[in-house]
KOLBA-896788 format. One record per residue: residue number from 1; residue in one letter; chain; z, x, y of N, C-alpha, C in turn. Coordinates in Angstrom, 2 decimals. Atoms other than C-alpha are relative to their C-alpha. Example, Ala and Ser with C-alpha at 12.3 -4.5 7.8 and 13.67 -1.06 7.14 Angstrom:
(1 A A (0.00 0.89 -1.19) (7.80 12.30 -4.50) (0.00 0.90 1.20))
(2 S A (-0.06 -0.82 -1.19) (7.14 13.67 -1.06) (0.73 -0.77 1.09))
REM end
This chain:
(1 X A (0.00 0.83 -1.20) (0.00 0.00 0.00) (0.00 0.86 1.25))
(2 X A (0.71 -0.38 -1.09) (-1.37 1.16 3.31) (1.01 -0.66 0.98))
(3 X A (-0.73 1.30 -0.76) (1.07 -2.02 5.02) (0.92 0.86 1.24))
(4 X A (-1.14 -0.87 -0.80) (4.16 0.23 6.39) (-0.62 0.37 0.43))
(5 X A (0.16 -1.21 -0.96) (2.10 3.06 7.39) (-1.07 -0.25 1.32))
(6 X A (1.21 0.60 -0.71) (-0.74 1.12 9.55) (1.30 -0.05 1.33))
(7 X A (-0.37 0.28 -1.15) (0.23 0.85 13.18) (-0.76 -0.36 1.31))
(8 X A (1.07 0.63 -0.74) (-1.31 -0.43 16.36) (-0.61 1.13 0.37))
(9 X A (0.99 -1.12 -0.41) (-4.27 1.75 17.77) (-0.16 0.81 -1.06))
(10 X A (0.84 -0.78 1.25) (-4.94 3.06 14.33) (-1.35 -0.58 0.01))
(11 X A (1.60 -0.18 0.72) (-8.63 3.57 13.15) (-0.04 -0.27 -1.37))
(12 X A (0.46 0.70 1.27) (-9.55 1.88 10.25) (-1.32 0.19 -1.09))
(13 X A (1.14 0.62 0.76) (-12.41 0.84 7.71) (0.12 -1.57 -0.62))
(14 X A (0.19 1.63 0.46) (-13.22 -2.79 6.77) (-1.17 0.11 -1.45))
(15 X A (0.99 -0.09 1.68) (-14.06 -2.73 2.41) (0.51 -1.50 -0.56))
(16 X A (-0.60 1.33 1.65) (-14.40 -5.28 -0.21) (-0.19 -1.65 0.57))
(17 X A (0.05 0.75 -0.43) (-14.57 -7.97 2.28) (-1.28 -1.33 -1.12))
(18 X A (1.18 0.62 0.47) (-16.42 -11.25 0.29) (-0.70 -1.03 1.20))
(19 X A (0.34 1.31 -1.10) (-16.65 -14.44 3.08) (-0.81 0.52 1.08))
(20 X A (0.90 -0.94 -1.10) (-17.77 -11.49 5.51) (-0.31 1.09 -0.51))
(21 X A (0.64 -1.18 0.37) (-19.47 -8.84 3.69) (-0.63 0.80 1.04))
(22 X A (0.91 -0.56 -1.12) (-21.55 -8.41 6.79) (1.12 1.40 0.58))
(23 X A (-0.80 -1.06 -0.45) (-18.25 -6.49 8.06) (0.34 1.28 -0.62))
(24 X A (-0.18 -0.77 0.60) (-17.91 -4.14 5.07) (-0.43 1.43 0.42))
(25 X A (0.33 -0.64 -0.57) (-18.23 -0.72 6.63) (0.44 0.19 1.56))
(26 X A (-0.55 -0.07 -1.45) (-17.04 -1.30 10.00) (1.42 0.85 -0.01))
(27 X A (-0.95 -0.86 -0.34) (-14.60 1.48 11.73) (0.53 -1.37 0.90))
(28 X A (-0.45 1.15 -0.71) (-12.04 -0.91 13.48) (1.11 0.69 0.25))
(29 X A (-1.40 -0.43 -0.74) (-8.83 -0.58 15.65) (0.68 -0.70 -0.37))
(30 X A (-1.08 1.38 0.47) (-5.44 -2.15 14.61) (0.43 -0.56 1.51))
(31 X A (-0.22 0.27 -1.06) (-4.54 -4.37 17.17) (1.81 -0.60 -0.10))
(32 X A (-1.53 0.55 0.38) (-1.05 -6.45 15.70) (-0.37 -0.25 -1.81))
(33 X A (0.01 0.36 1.16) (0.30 -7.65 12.45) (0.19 -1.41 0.46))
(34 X A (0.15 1.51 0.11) (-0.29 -11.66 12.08) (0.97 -0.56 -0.65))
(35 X A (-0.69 0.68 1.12) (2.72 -12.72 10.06) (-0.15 -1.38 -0.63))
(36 X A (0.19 1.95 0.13) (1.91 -16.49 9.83) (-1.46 0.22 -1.17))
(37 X A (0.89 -0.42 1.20) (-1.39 -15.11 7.67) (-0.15 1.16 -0.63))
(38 X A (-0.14 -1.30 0.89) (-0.18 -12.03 6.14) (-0.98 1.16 0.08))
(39 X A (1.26 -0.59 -0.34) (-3.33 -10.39 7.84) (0.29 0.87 1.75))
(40 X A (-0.16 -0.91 -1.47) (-3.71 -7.60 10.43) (-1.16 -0.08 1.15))
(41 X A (1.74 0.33 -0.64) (-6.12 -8.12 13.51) (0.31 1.01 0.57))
(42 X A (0.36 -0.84 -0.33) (-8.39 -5.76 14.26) (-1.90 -0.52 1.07))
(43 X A (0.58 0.32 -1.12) (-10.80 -5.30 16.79) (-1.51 1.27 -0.95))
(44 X A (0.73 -1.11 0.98) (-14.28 -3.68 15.12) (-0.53 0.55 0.82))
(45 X A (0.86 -0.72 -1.33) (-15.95 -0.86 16.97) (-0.97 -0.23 0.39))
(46 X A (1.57 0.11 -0.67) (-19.31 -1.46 16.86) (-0.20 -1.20 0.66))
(47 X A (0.58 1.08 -0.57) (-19.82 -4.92 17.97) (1.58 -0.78 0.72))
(48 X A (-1.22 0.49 -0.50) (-15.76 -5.57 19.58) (0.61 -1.39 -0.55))
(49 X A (-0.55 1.22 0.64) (-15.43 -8.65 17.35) (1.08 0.23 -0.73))
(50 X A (-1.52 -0.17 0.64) (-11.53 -9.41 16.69) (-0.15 -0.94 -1.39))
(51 X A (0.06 0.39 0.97) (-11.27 -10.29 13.38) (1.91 0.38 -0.67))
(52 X A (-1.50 0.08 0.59) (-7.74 -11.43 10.73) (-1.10 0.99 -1.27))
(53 X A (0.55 -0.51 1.41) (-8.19 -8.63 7.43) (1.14 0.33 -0.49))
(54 X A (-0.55 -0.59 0.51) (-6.31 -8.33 4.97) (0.59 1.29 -0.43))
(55 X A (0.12 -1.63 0.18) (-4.41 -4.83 4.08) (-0.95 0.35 -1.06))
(56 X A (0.82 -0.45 1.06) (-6.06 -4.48 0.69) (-1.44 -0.32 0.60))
(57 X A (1.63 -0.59 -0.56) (-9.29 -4.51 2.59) (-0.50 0.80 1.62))
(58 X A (0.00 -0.92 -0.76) (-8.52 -2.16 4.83) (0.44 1.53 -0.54))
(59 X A (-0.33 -1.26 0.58) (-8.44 1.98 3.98) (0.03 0.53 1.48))
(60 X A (-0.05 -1.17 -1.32) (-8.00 5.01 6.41) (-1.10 0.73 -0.11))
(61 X A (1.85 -0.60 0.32) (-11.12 7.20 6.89) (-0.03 1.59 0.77))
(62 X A (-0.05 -1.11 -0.69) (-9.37 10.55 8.23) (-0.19 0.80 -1.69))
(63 X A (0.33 -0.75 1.35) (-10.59 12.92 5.44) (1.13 1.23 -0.50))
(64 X A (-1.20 -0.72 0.59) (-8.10 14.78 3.15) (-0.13 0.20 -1.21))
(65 X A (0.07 -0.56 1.57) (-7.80 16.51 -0.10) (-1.60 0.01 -0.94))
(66 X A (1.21 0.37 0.67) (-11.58 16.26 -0.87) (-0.86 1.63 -0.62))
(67 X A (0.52 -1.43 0.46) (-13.61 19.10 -2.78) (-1.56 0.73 1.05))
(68 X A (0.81 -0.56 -1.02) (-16.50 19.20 0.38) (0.26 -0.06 1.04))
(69 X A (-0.92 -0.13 -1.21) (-14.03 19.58 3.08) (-0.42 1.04 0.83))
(70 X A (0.79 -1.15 -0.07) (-16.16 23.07 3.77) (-1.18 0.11 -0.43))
(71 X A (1.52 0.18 0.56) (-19.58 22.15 2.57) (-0.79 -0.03 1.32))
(72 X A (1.01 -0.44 -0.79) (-22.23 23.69 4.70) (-1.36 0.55 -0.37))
(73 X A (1.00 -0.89 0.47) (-25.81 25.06 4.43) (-0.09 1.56 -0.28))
(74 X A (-0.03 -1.31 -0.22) (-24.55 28.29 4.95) (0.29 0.51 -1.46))
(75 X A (0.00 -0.71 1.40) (-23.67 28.38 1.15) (-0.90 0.15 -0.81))
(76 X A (1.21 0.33 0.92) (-26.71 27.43 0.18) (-0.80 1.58 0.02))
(77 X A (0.48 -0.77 -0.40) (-28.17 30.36 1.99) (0.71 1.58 -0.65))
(78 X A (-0.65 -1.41 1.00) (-25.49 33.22 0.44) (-0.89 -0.33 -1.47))
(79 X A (0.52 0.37 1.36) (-26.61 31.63 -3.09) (-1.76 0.63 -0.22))
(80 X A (1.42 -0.32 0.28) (-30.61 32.34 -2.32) (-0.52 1.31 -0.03))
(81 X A (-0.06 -1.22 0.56) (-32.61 35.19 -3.28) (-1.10 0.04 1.36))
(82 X A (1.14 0.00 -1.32) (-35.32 36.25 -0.16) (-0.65 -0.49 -0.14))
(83 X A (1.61 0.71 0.32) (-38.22 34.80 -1.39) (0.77 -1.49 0.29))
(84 X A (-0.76 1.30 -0.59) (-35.95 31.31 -1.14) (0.35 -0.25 1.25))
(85 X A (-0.40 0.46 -1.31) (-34.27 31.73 2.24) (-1.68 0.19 0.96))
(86 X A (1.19 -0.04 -0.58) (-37.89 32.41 3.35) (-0.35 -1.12 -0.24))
(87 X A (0.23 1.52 0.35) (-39.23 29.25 1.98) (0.75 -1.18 0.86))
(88 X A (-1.04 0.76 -0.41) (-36.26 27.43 3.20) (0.00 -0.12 1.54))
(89 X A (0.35 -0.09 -1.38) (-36.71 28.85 6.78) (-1.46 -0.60 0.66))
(90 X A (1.24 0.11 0.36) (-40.44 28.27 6.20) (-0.49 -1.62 -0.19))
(91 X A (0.31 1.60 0.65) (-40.62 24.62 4.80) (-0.34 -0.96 0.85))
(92 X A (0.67 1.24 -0.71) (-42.19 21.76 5.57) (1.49 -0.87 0.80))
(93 X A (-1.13 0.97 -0.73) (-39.18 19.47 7.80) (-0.75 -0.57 0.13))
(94 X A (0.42 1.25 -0.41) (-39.79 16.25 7.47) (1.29 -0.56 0.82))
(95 X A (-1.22 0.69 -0.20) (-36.95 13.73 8.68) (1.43 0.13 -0.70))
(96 X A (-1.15 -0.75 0.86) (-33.48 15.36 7.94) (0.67 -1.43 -0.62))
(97 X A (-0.65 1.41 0.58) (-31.48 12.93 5.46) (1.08 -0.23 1.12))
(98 X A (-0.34 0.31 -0.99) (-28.93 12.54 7.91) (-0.53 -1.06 0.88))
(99 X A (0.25 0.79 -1.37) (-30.84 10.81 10.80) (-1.22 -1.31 -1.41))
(100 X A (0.61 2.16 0.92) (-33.07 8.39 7.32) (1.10 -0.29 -0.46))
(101 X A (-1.08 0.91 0.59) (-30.00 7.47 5.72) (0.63 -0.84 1.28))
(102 X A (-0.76 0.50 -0.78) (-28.25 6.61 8.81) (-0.80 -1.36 1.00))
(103 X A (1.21 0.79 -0.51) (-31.59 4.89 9.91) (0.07 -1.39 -1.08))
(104 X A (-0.12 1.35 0.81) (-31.47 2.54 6.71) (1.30 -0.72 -0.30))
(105 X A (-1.33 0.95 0.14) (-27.98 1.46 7.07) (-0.06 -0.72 1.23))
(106 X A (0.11 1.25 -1.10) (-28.44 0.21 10.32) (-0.91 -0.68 0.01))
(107 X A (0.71 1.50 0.37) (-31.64 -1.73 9.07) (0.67 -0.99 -0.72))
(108 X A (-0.31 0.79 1.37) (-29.52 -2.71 6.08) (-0.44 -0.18 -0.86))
(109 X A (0.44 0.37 1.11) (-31.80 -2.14 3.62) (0.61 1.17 -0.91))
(110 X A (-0.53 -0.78 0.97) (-29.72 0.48 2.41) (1.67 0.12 0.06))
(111 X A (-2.00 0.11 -0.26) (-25.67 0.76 1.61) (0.05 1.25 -0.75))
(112 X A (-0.28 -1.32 0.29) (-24.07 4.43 1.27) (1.60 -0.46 0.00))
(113 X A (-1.54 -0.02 0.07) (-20.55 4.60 -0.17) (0.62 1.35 -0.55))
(114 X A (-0.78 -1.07 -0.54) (-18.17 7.17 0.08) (1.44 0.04 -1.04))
(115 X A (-1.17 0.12 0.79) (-14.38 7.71 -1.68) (1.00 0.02 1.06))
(116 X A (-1.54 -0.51 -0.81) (-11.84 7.77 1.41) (0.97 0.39 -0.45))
(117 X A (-0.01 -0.87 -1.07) (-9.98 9.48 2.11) (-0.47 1.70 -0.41))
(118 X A (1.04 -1.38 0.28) (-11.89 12.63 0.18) (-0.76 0.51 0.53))
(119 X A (1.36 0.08 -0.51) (-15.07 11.97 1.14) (-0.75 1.09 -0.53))
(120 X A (0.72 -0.42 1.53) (-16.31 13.84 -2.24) (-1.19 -0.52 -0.75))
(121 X A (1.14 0.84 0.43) (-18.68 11.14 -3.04) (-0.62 -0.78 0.18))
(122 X A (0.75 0.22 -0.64) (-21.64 10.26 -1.92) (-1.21 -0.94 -0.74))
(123 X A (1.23 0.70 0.33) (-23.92 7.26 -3.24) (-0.87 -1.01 0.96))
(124 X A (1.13 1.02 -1.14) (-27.06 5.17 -2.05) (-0.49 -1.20 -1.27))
(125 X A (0.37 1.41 0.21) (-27.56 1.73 -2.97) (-1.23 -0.58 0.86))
(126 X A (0.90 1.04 -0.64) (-31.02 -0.37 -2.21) (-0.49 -0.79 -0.72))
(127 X A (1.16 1.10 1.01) (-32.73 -3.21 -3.02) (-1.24 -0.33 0.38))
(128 X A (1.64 0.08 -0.79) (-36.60 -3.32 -2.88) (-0.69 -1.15 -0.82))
(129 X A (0.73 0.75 -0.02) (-38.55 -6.18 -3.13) (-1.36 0.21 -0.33))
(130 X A (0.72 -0.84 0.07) (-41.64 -5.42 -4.67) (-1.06 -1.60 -0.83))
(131 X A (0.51 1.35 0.07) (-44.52 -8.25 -6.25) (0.41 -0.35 -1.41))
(132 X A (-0.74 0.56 0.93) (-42.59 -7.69 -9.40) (1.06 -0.25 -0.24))
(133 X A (-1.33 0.72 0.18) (-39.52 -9.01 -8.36) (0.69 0.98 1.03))
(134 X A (-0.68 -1.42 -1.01) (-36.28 -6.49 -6.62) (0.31 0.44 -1.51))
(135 X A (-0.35 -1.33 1.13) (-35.15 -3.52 -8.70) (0.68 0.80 1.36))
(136 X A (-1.42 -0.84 -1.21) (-31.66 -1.89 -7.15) (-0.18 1.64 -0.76))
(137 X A (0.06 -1.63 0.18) (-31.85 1.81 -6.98) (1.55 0.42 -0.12))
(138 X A (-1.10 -0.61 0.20) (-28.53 3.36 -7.24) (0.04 1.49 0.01))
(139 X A (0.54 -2.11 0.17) (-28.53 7.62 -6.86) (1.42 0.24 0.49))
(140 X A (-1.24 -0.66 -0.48) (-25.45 9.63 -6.50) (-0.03 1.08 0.18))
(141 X A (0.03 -1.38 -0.02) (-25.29 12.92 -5.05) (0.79 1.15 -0.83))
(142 X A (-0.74 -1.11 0.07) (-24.22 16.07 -6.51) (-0.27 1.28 0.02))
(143 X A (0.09 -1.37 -0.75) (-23.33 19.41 -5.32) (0.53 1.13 -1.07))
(144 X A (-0.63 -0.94 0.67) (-22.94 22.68 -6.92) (0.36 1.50 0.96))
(145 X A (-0.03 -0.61 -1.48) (-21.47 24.54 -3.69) (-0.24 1.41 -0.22))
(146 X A (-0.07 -1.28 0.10) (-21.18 27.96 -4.78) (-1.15 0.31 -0.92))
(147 X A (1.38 -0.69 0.75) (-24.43 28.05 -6.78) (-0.85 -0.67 0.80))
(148 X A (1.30 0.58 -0.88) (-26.45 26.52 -4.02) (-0.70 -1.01 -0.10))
(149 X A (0.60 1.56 0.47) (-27.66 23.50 -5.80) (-0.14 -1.34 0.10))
(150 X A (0.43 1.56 -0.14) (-28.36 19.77 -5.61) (-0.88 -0.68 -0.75))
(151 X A (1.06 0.90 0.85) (-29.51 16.81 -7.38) (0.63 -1.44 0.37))
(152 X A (0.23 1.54 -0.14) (-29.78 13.08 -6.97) (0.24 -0.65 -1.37))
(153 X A (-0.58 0.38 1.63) (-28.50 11.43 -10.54) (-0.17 -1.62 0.49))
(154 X A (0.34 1.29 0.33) (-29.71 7.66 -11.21) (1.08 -0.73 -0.28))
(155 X A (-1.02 1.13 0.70) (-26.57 5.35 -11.93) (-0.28 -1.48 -0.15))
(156 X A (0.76 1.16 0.56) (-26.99 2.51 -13.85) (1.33 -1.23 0.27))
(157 X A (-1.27 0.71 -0.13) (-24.05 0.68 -11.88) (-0.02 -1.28 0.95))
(158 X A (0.05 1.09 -0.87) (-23.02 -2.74 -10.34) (0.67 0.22 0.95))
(159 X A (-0.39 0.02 -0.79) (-21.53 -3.46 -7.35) (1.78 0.26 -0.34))
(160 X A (-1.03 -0.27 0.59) (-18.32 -4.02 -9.41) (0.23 1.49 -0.72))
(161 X A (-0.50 -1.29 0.21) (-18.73 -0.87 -10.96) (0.39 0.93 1.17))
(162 X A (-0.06 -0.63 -1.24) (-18.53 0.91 -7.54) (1.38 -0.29 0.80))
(163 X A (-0.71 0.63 -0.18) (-15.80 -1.25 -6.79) (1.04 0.95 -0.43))
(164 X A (-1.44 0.03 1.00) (-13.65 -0.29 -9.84) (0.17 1.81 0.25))
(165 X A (0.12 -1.67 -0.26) (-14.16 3.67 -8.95) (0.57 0.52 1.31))
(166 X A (-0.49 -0.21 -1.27) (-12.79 3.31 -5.45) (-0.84 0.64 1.08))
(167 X A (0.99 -0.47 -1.14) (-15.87 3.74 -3.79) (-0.19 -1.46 0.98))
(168 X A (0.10 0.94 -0.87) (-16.73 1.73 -0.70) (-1.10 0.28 0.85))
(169 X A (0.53 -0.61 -1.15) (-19.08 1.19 2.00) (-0.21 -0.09 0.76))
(170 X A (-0.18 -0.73 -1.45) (-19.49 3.08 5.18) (-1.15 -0.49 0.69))
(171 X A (1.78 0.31 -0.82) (-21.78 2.25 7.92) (-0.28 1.73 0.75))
(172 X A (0.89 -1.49 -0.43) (-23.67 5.13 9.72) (0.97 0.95 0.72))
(173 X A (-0.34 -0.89 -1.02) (-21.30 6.43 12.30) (1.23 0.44 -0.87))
(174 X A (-0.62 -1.10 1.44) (-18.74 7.52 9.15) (-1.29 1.00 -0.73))
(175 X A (1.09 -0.93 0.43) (-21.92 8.68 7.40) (-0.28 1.46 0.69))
(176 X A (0.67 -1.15 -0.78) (-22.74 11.09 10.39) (1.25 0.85 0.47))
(177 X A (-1.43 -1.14 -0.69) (-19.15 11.98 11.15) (0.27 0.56 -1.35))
(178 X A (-0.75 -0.78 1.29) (-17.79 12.86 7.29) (-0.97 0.61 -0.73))
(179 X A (0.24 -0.34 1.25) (-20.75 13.66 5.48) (-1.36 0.97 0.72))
(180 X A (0.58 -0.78 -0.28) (-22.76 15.88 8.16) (-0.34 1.78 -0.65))
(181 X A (0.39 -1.32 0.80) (-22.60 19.26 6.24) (-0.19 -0.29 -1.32))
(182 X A (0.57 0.22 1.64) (-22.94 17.66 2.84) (-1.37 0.13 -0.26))
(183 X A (0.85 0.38 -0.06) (-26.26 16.50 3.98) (-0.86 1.05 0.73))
(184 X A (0.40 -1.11 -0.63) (-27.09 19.76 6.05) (-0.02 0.85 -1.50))
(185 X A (-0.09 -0.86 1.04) (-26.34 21.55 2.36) (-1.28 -0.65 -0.80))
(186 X A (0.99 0.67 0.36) (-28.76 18.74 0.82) (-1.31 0.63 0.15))
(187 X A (1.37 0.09 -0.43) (-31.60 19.34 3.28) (-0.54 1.52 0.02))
(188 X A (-0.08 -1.41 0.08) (-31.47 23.24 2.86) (-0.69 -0.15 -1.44))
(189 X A (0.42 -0.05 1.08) (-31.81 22.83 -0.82) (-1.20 -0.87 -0.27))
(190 X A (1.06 0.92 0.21) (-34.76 20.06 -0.61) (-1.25 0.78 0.90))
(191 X A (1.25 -1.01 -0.19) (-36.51 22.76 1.71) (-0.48 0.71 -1.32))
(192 X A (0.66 -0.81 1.25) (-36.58 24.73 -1.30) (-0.91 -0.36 -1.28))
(193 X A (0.38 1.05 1.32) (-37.06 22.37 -3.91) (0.47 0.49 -1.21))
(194 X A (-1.09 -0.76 1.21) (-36.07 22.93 -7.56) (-0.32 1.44 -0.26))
(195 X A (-1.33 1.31 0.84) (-34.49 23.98 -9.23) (1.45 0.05 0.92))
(196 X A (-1.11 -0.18 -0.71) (-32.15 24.44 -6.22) (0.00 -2.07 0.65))
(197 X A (-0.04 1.31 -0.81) (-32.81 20.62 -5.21) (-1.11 -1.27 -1.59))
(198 X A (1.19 0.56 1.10) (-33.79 18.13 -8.32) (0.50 -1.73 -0.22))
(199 X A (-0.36 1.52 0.26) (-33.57 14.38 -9.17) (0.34 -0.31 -1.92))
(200 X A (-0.49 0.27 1.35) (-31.84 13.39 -12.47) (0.20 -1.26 -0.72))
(201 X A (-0.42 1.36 0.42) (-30.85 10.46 -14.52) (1.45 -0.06 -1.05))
(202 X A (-1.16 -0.17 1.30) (-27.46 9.96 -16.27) (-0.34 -0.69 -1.58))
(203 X A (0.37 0.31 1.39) (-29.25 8.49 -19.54) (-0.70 1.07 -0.56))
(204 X A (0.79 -1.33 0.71) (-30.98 11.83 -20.21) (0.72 1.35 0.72))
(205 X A (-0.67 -1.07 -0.45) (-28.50 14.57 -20.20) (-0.87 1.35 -0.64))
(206 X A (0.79 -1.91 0.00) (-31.07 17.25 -21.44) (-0.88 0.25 1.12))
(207 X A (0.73 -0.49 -1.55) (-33.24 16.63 -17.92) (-1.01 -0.15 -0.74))
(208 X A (1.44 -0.59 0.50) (-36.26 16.28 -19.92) (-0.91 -0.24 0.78))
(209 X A (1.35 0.03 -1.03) (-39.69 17.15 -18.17) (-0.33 -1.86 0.49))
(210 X A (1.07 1.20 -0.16) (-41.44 13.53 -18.64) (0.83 -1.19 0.11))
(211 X A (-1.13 0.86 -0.51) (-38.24 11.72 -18.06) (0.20 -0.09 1.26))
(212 X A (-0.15 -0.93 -0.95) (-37.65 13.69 -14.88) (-1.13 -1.14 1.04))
(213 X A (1.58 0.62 -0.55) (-41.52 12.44 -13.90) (0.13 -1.50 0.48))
(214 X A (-0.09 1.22 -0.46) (-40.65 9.20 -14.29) (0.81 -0.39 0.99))
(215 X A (-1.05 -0.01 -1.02) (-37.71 9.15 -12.23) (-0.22 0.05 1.50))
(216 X A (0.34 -0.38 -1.28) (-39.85 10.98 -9.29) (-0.72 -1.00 0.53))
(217 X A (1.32 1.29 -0.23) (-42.67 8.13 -9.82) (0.89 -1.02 0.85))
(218 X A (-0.90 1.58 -0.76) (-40.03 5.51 -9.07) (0.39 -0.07 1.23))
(219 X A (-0.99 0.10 -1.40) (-38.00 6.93 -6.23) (-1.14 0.34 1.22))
(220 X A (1.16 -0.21 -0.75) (-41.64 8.07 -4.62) (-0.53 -1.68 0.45))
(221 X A (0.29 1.34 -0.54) (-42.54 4.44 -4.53) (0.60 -1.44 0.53))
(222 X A (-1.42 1.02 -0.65) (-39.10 2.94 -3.18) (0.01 0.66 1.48))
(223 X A (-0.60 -0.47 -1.41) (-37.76 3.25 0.31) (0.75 0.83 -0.22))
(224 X A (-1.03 -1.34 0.00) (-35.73 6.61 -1.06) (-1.16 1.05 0.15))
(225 X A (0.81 -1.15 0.21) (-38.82 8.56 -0.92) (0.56 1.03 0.76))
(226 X A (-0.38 -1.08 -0.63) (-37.63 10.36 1.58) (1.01 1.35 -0.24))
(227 X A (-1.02 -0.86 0.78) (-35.04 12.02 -0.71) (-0.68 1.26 -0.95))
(228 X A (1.27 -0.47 1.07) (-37.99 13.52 -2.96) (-0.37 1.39 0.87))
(229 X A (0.48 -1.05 -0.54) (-38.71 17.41 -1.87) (-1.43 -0.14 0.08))
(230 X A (1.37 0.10 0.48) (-42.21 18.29 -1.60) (-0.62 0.44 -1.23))
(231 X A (0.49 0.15 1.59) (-42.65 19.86 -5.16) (-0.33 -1.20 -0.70))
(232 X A (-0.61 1.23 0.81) (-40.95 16.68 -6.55) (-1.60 -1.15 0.74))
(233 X A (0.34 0.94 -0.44) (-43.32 14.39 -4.14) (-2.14 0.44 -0.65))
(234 X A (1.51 -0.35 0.48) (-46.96 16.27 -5.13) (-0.21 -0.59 -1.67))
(235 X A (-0.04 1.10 1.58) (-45.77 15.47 -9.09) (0.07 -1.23 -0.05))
(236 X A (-0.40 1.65 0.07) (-45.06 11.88 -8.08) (-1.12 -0.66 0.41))
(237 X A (1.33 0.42 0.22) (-48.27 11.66 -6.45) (-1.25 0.35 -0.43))
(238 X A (1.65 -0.53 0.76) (-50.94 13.26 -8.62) (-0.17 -0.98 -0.61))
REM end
């Protein structure tokens, strides 16, 4: 319980919410405790609408005890061999993930959740509409800090699963405040491409080639393309 330690002019997050999902993600200020509905009002930053929320759908969002508390590109760069940090310096820049992720949460066609107060883990949720119906993407990042690496891993999870893991989610202006060097370590390794930057699937733990392929085909023809290096994106479209 969060209850005791909350006080007025604290900074917040608004999770889990069902009647207002729309709010899920919102940084918010405490304003009082409501005793008459057992609910705390808060005032949300982005759009100043006072709203009653429950504690259990409220977390804190100051980051603590997490394993990329120090995650920068700069490790990526000890890890590479010359011919890499050349490349890397060298590479095509397209649109850093940073400024598209933070771009598709404020369309809303995409939801990024996080672990507060860590901020260790990093997934992307979308749903695309397509003429054979929607098909939800799901990808979770992971980092291998001291060997320079990255990959994108497929989860085959519901909303409830995400739920039951204590993940939640963030709207953009957490995204750009907690998870700026994660995503600076990302876009370092996606200059390069693999095998310092690769897309995976958790149903095929040997990585196989034509598994792999398929994986690139899919996320090449979703609104994640932008996650796809350029190696990864030439195999996806030959």
């Amino acid at each position: 319980s969060i209850c005791s330690m909350i006080e007025k002019g604290d900074r917040l997050q608004i999770h889990n919410l069902v009647s207002r999902a729309d709010l899920n993600g919102e940084l918010c200020t405490v304003l009082k405790y409501v005793a008459a509905s057992s609910r705390w009002a808060v005032t949300c930053q982005r759009t100043g609408e006072k709203v009653l929320v429950r504690e259990n759908n409220l977390c804190r969002i100051d980051r603590s005890g997490g394993h990329w508390d120090d995650i920068s590109d700069q490790q990526v760069y000890l890890a590479m061999s010359e011919v890499e940090r050349a490349k890397a310096q060298e590479g095509l820049v397209r649109t850093p993930l940073l400024k598209a992720l933070s771009f598709g949460v404020r369309r809303g066609n995409l939801r990024v959740y996080a672990n507060p107060p860590r901020y260790d883990r990093l997934v992307l949720r979308t749903v695309e509409d397509g003429i054979s119906g929607s098909s939800t993407y799901t990808l979770e990042a992971e980092l291998e800090a001291w060997e320079g690496s990255s990959s994108w891993i497929t989860r085959d999870w519901s909303e409830a699963d995400l739920a039951s893991q204590g993940l939640v989610a963030i709207c953009a202006s957490i995204l750009e405040t907690e998870y700026k060097g994660v995503l600076d370590f990302l876009d370092t390794c996606k200059r390069v491409g693999a095998p310092r930057y690769t897309m995976k699937t958790e149903l095929d733990k040997a990585a196989n080639p034509h598994v792999i392929a398929v994986v690139e085909r899919l996320i090449a023809s979703s609104s994640l393309r932008f996650l796809l290096a350029e190696d990864a994106l030439e195999r996806a479209d030959a």
